[in-house]
Backbone of each chain as ProteinMPNN parsed JSONL, in Angstrom:
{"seq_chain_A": "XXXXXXXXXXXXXXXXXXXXXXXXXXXXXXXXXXXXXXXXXXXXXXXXXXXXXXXXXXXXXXXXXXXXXXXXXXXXXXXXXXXXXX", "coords_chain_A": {"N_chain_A": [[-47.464, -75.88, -46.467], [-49.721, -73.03, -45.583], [-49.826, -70.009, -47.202], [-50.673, -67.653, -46.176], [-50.305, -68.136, -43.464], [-47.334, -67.995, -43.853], [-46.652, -65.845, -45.018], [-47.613, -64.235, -42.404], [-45.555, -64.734, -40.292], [-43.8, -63.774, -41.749], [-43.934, -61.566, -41.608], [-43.465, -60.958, -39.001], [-41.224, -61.719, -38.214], [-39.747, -59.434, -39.941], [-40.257, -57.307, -38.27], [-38.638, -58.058, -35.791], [-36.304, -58.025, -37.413], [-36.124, -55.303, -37.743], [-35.966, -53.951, -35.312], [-33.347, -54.784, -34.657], [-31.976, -52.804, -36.169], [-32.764, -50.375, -34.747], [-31.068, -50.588, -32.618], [-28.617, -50.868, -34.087], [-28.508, -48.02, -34.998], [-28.916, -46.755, -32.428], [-26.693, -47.637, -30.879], [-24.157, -47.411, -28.349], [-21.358, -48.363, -28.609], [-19.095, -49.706, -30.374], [-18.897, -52.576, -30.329], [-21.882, -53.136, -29.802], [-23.139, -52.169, -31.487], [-22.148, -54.417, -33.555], [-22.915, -56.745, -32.369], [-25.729, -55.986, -32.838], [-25.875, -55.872, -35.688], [-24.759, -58.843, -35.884], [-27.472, -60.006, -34.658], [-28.874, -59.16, -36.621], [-28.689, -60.227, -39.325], [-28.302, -63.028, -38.64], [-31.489, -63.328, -37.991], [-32.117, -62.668, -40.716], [-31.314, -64.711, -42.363], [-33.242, -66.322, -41.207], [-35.443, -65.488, -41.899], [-34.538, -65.452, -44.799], [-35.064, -68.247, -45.24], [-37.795, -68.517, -44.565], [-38.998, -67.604, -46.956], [-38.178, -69.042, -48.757], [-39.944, -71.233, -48.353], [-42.365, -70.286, -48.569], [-41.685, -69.427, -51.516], [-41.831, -71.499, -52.512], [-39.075, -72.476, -53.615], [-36.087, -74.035, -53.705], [-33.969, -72.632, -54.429], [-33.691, -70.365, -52.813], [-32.674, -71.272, -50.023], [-29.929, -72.013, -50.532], [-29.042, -69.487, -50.715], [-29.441, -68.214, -48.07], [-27.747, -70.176, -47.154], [-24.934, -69.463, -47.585], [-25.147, -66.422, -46.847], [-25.687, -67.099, -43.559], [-22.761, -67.955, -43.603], [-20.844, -65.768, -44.723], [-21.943, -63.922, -42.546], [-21.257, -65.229, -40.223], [-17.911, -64.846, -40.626], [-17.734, -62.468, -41.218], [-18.503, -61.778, -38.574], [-16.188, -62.722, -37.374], [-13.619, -61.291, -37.865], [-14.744, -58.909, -37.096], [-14.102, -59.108, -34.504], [-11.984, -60.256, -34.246], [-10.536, -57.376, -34.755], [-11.636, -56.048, -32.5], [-9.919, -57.008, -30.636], [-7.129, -56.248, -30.77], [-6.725, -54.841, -32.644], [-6.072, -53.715, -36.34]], "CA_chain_A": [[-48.035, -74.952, -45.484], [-50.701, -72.59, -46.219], [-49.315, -69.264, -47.991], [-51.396, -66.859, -45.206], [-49.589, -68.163, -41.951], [-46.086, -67.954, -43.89], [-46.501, -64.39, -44.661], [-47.741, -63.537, -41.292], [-44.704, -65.374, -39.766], [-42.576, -63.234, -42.166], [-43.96, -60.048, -41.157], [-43.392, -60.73, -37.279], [-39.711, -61.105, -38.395], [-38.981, -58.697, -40.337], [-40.37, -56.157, -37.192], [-37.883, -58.295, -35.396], [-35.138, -57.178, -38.089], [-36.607, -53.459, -37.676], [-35.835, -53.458, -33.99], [-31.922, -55.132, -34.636], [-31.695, -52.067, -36.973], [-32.923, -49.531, -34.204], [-30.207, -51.117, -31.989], [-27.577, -50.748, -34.749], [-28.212, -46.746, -35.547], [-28.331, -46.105, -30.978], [-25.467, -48.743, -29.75], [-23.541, -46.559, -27.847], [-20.313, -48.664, -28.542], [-18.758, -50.555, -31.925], [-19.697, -53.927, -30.343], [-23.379, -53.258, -29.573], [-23.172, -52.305, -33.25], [-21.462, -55.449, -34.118], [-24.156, -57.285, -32.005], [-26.913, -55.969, -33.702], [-25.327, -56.697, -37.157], [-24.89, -60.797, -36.133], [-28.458, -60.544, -34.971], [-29.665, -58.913, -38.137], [-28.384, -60.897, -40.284], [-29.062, -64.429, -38.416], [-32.818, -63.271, -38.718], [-32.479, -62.137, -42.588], [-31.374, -65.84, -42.884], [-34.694, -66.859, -40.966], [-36.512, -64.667, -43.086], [-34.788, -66.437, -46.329], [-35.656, -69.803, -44.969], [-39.454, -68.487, -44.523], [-39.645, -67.024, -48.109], [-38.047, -70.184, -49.444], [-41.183, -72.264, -48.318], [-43.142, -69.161, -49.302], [-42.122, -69.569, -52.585], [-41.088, -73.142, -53.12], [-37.74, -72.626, -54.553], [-35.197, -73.688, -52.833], [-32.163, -71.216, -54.362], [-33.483, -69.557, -51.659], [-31.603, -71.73, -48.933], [-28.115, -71.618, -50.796], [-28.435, -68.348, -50.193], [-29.481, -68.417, -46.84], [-26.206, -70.648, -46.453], [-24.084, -68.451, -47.756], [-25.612, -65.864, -45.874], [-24.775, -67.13, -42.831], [-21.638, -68.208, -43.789], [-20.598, -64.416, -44.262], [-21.928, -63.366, -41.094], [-19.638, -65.821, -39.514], [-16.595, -64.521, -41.79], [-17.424, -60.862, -40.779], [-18.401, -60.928, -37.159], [-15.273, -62.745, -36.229], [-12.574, -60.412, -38.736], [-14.552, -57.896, -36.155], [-13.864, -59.615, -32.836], [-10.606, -59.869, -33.678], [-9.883, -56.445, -34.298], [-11.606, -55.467, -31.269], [-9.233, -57.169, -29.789], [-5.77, -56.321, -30.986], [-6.329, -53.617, -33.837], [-5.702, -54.019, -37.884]], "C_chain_A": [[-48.789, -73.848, -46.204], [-49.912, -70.838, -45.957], [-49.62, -67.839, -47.062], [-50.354, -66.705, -44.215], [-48.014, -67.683, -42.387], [-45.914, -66.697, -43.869], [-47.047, -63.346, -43.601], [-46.621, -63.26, -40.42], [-43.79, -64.404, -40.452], [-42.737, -61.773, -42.109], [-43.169, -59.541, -39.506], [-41.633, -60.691, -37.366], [-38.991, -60.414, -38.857], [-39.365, -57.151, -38.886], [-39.142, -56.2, -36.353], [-36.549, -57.668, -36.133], [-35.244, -55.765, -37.771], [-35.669, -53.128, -36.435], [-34.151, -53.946, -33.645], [-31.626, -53.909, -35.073], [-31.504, -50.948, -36.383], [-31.34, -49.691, -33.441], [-28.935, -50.189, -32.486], [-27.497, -49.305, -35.094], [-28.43, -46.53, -33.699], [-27.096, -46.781, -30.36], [-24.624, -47.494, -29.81], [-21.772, -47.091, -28.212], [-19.895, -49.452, -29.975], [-19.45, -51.469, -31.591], [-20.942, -54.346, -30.224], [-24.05, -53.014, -31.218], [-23.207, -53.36, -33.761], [-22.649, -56.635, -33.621], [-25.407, -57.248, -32.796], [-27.048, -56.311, -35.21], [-25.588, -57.956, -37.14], [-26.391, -60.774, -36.584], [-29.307, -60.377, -36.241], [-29.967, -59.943, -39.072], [-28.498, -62.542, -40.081], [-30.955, -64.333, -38.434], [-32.904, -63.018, -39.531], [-32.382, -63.7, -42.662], [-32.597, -66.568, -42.772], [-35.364, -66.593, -42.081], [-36.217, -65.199, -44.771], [-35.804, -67.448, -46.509], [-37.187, -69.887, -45.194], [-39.994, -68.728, -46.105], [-39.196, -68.332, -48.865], [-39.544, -71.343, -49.735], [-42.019, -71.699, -48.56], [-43.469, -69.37, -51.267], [-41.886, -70.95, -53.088], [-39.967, -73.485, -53.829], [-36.575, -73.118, -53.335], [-33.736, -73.19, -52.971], [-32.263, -70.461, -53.129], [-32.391, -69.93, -50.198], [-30.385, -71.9, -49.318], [-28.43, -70.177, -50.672], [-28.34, -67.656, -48.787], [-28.108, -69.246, -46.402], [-25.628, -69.611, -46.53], [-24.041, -67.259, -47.344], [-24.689, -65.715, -44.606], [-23.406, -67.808, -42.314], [-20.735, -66.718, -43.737], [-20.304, -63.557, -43.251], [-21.172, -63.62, -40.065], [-18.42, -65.106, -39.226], [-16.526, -63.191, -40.991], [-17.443, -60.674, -39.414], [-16.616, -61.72, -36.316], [-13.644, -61.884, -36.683], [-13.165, -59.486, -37.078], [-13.875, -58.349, -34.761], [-12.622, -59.423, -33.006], [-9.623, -58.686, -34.069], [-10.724, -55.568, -33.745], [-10.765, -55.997, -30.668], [-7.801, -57.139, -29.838], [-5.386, -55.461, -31.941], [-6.088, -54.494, -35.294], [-4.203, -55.119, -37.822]], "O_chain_A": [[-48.542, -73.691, -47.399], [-49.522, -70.462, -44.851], [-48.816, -66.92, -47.219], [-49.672, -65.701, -44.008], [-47.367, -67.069, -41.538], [-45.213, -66.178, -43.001], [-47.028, -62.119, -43.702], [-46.437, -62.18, -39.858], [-42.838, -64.097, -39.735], [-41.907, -60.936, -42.465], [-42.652, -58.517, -39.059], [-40.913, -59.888, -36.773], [-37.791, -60.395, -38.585], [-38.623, -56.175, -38.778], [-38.516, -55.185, -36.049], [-35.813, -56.9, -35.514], [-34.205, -55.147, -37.535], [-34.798, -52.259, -36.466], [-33.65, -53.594, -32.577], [-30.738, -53.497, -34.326], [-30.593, -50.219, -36.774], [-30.481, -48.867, -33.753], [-28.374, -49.273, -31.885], [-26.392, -49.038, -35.566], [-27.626, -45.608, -33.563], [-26.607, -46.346, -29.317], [-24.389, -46.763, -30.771], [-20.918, -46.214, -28.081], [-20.9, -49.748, -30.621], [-20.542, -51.618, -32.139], [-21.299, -55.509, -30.416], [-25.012, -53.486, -31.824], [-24.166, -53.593, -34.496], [-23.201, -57.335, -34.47], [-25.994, -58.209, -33.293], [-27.994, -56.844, -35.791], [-26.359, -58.469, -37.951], [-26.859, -61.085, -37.68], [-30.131, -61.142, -36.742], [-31.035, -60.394, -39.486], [-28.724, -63.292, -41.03], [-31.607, -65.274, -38.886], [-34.111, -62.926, -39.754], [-33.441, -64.185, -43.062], [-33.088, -67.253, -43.669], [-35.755, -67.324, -42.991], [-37.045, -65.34, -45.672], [-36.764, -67.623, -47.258], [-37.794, -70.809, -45.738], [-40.862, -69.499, -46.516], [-40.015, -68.695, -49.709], [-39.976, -71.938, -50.722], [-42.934, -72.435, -48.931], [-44.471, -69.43, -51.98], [-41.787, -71.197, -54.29], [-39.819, -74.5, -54.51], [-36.362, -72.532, -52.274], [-32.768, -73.227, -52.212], [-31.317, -70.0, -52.49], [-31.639, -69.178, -49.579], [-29.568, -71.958, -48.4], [-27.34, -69.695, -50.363], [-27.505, -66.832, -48.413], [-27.493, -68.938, -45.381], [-25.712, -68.761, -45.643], [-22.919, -66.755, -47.37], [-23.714, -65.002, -44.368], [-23.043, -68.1, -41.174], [-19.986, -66.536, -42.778], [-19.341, -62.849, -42.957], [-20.603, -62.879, -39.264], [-17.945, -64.801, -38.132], [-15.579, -62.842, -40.286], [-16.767, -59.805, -38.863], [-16.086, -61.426, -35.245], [-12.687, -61.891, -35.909], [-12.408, -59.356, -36.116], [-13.094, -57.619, -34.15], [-11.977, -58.666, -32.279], [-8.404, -58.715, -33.901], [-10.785, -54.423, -34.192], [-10.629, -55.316, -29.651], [-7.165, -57.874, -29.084], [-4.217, -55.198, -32.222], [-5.949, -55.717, -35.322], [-3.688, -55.519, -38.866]]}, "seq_chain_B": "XXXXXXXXXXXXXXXXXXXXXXXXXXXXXXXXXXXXXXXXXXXXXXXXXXXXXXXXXXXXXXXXXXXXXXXXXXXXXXXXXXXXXXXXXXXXXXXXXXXXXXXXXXXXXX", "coords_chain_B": {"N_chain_B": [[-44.578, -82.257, -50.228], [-46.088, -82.933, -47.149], [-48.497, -82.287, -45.003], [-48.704, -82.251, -42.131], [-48.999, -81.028, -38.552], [-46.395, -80.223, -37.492], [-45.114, -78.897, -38.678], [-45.683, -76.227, -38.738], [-45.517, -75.624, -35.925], [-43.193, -76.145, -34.782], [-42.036, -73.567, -36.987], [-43.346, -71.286, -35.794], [-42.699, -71.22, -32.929], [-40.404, -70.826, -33.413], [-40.084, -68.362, -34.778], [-41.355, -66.923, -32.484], [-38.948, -66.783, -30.721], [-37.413, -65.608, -32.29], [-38.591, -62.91, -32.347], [-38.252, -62.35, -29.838], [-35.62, -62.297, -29.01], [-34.511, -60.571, -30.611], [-35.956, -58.062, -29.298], [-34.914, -58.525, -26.979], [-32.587, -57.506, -27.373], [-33.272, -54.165, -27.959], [-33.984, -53.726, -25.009], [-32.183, -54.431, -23.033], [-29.134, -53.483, -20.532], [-26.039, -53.806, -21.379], [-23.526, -54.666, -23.211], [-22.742, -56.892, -22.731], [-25.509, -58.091, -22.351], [-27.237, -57.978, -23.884], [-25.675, -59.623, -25.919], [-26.068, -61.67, -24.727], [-28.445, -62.714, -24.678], [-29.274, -61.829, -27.11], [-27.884, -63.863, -28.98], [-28.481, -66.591, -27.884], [-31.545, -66.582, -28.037], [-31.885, -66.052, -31.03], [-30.363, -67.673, -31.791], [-31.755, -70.401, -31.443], [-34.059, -69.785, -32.211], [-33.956, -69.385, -35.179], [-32.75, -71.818, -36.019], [-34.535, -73.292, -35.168], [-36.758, -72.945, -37.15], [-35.461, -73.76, -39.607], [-35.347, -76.473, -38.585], [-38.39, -76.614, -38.589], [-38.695, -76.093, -41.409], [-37.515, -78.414, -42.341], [-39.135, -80.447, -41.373], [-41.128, -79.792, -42.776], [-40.441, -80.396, -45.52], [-39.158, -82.784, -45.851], [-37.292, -85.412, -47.188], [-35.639, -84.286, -49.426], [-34.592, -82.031, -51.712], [-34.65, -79.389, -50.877], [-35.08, -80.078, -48.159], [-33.031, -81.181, -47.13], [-30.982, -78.774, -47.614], [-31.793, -77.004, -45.909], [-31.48, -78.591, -43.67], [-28.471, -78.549, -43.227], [-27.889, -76.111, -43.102], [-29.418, -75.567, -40.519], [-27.311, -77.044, -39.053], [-25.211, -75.281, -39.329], [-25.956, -72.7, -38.362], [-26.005, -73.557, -35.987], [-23.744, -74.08, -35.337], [-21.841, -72.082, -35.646], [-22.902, -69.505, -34.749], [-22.64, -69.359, -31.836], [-20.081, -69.273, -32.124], [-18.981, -67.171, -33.469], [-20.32, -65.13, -31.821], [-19.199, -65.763, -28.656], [-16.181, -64.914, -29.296], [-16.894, -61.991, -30.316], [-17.949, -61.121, -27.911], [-15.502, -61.57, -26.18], [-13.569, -59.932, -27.667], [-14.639, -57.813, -27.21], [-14.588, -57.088, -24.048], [-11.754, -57.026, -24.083], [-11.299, -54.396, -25.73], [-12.215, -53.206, -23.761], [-14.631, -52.188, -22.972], [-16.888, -50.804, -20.738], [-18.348, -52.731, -18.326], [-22.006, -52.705, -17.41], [-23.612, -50.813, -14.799], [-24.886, -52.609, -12.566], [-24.176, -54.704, -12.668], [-22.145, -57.758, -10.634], [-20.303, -59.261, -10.583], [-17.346, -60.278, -12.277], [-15.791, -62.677, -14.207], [-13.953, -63.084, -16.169], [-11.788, -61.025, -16.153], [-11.242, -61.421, -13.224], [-10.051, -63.824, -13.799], [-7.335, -63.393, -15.855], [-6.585, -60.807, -15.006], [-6.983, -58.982, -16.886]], "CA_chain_B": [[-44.801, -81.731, -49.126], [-46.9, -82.773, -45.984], [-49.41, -81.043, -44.428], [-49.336, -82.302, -40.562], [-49.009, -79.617, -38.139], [-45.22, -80.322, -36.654], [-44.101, -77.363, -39.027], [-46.454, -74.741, -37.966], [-45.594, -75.298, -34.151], [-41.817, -75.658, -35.089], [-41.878, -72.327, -37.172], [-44.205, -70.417, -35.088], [-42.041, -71.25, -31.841], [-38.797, -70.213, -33.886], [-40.799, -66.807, -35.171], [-41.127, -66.211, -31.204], [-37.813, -66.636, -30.146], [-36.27, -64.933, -32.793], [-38.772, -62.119, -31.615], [-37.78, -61.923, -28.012], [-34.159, -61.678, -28.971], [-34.458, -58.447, -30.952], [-36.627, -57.252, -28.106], [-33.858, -58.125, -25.619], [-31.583, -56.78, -27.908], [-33.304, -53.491, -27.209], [-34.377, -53.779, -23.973], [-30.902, -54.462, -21.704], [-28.477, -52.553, -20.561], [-24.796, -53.637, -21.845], [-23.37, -55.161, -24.378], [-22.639, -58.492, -23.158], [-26.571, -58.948, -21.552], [-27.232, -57.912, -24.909], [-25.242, -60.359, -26.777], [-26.352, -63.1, -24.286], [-30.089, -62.453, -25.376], [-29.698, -61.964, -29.042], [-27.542, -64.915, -29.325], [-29.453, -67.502, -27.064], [-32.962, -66.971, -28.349], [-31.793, -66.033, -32.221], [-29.544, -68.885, -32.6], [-32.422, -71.294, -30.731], [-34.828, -69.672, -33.144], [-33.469, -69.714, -36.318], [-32.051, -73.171, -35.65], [-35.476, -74.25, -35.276], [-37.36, -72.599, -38.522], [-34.993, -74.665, -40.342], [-36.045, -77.587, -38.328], [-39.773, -76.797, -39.104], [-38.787, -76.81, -42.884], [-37.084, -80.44, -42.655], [-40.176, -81.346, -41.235], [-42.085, -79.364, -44.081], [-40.121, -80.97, -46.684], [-38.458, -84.259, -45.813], [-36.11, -85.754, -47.622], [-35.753, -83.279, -50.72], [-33.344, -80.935, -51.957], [-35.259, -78.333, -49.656], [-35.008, -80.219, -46.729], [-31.723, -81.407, -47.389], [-30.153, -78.159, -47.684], [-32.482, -76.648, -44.729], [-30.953, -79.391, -42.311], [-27.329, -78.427, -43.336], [-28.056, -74.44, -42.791], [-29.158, -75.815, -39.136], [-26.116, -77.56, -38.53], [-24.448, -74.061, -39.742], [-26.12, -71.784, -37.919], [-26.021, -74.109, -34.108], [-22.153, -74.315, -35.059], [-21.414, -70.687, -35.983], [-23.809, -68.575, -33.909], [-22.303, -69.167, -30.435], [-18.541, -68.758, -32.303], [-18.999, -65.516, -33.244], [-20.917, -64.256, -30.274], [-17.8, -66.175, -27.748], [-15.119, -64.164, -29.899], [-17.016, -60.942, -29.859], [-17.646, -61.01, -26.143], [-13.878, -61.639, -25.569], [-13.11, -58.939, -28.059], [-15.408, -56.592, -26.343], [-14.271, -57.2, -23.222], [-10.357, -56.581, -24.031], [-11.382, -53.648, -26.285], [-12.29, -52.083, -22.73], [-16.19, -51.923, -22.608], [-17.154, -51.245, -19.117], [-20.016, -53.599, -17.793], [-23.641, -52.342, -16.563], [-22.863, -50.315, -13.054], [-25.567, -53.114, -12.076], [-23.378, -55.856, -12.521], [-22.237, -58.152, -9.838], [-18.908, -60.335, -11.271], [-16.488, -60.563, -13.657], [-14.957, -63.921, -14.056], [-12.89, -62.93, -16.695], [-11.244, -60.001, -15.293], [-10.644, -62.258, -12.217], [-9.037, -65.109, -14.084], [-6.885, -63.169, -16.447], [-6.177, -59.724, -14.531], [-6.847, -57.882, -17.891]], "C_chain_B": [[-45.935, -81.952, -48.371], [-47.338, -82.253, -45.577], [-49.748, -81.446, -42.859], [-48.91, -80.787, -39.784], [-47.947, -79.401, -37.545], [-44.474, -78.852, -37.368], [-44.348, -76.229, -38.467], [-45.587, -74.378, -36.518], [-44.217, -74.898, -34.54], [-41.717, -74.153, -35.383], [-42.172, -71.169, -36.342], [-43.14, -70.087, -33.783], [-40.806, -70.427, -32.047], [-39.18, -68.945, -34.253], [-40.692, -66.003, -33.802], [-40.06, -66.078, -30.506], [-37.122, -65.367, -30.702], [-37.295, -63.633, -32.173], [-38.359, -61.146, -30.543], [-36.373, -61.788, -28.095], [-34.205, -60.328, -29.555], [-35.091, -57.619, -30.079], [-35.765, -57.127, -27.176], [-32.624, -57.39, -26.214], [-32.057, -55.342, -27.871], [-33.452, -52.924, -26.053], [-33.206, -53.885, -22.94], [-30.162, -53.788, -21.829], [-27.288, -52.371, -21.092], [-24.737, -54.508, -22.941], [-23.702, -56.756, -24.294], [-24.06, -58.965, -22.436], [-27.093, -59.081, -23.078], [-27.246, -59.037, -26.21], [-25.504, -61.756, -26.015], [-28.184, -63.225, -24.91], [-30.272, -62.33, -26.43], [-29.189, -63.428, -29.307], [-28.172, -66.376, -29.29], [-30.832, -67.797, -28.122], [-32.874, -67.033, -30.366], [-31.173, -67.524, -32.796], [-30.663, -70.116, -32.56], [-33.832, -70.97, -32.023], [-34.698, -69.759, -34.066], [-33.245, -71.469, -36.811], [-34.08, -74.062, -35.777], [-36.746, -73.775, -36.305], [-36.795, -73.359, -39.326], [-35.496, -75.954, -40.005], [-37.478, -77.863, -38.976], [-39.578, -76.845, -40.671], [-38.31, -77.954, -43.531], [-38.325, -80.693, -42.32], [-41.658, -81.166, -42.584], [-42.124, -80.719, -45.185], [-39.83, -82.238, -47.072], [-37.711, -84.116, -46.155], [-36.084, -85.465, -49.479], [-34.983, -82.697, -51.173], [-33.181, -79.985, -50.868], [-34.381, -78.648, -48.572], [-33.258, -80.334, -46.02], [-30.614, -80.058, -46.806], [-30.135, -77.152, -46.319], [-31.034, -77.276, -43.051], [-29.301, -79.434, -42.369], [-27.074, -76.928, -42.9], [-28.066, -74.192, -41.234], [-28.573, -76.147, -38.77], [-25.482, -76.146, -38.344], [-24.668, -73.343, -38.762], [-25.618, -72.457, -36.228], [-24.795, -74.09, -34.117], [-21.566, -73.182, -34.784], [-21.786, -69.647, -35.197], [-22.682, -68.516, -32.604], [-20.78, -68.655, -30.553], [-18.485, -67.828, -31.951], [-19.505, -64.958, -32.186], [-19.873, -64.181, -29.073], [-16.563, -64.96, -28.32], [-15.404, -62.65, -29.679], [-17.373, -60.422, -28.669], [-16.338, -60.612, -25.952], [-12.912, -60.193, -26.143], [-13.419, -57.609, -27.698], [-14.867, -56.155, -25.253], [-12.681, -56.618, -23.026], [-10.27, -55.166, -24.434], [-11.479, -52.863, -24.951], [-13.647, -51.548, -22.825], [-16.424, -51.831, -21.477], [-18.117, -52.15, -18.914], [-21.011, -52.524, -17.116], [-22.693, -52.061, -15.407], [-23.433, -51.545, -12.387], [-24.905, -54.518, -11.799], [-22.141, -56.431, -11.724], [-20.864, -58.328, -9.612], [-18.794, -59.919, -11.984], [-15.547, -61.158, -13.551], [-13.7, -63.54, -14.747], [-11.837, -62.001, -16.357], [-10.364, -60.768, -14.527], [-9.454, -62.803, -12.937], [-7.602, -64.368, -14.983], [-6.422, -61.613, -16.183], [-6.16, -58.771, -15.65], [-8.297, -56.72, -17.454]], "O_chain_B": [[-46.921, -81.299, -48.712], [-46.758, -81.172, -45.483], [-50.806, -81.093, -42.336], [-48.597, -79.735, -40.341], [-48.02, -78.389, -36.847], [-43.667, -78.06, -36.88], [-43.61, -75.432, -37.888], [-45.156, -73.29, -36.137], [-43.899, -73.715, -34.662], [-41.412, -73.387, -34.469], [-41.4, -70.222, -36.194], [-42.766, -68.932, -33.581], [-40.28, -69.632, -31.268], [-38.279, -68.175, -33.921], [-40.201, -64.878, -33.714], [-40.089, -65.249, -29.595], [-36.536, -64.463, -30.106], [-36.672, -63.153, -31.226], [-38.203, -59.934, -30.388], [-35.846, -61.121, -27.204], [-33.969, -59.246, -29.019], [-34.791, -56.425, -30.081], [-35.608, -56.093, -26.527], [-31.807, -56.773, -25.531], [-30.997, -54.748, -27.677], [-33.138, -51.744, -25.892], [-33.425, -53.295, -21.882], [-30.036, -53.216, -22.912], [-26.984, -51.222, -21.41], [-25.706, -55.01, -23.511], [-24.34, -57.535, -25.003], [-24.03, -60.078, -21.913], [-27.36, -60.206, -23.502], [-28.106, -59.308, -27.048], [-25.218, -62.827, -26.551], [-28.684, -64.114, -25.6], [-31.349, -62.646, -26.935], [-29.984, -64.212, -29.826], [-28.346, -67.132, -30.246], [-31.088, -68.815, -28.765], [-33.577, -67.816, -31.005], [-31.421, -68.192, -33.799], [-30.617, -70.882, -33.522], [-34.426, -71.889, -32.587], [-35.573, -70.551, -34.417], [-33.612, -72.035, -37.84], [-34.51, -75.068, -36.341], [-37.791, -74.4, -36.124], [-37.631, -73.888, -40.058], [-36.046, -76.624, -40.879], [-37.793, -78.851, -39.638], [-40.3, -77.644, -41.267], [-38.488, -78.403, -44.663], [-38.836, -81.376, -43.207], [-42.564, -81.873, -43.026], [-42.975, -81.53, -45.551], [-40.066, -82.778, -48.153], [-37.031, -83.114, -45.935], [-36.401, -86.197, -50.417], [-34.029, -83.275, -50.651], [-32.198, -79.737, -50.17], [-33.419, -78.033, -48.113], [-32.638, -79.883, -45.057], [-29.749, -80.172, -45.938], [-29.151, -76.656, -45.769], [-30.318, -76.802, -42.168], [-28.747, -80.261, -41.644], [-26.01, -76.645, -42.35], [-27.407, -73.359, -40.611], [-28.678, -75.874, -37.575], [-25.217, -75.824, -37.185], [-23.688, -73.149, -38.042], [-24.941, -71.788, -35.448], [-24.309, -74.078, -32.986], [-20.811, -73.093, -33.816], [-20.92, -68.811, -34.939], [-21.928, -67.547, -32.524], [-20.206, -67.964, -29.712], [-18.18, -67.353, -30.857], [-18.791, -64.116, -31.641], [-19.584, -63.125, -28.511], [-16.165, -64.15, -27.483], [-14.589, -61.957, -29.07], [-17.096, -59.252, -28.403], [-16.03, -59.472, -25.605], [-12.02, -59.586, -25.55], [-12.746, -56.585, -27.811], [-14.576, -54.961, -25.196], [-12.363, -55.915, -22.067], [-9.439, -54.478, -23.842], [-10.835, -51.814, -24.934], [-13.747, -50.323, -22.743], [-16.2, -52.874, -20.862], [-18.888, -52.121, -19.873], [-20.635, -51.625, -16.363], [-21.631, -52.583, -15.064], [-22.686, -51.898, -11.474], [-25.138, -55.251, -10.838], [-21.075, -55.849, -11.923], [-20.241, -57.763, -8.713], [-19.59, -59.217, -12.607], [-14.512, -60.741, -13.033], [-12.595, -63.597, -14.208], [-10.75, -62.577, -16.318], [-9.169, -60.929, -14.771], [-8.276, -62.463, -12.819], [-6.588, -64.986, -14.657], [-5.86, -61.09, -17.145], [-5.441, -57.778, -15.544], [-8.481, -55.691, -18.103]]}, "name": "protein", "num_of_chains": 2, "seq": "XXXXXXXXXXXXXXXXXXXXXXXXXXXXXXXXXXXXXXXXXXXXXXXXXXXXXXXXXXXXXXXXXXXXXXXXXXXXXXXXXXXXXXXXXXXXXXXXXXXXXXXXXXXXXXXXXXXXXXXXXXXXXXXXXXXXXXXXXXXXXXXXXXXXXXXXXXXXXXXXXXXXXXXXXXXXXXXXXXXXXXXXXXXXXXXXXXXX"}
């Protein structure tokens, strides 16, 4: 794919990250926090995936796994102490 | 790597989803319309940028590892989102004044 469209494509998502970020410094509550965190961080993985084919490596997608492997890990530690405490 | 045009559309489509979820992620009013709109269009988008780079790559290391990341994310996404709903919900979030139902409530008198 031609090197132009990818880094157009990876601008429009990182605005998208911008506006998870806004989210995450007004959420009125932990979980709108916690919300905006998943989505963050399931578009940073996009945004690996992009730069992977950006640059032709693909270390980039083990880290994009592992990524959202993490995000997993952390948003559900939170869920479940929203729902029952430490 | 191939040069037909199934990636473009793929990516492009998944660029707009994931879009419109961070938009609805500022744009609604509670948590859980919130977390139905980031989840939905992020997981649906993401999910399919990976697709457009199997179709980039084929059958490669790339693609390979691409089309295992999409398994990941279509498995994982809706977990976490289900769990932190439920945890939201017990935690004692009120809902939008605008809002209609609440099944769970009903079914489970919490």
């Amino acid at each position: 794919m031609s090197g132009t469209v990818i880094l157009t494509l990876t601008g429009i998502i990182t605005a998208g990250i911008l506006l998870c970020l806004l989210r995450l410094l007004k959420g009125p509550t932990a979980p709108d926090r916690a919300v905006a965190m998943d989505t963050a961080c399931t578009v940073t993985t996009a945004l690996l995936v992009l730069l992977a084919l950006f640059f032709k490596r693909s270390v980039y997608l083990d880290v994009a796994l592992v990524y959202a492997l993490l995000t997993f890990m952390g948003l559900v530690a939170i869920a479940r102490y929203l729902e029952r405490g430490i | 790597m191939n040069s037909g045009v199934t990636p473009y559309i793929l990516i492009s489509i998944g660029v707009a989803f994931d879009l419109v979820g961070a938009i609805g992620l500022i744009r609604l009013p509670d948590v859980y319309n919130r977390l139905q709109a980031a989840t939905k269009c992020v997981t649906l988008g993401t999910a399919l940028i990976l697709l457009g780079v199997v179709a980039a790559s084929g059958w490669s290391a790339m693609g390979i590892k691409a089309l295992l990341a999409a398994v990941f994310v279509l498995w994982t996404s809706p977990t976490g989102s289900h769990a932190l709903a439920r945890g939201a919900h017990i935690a004692g979030v009120p809902l939008w004044s605008g809002s209609v139902i609440d099944k769970y409530k009903e079914d489970t008198g919490r």
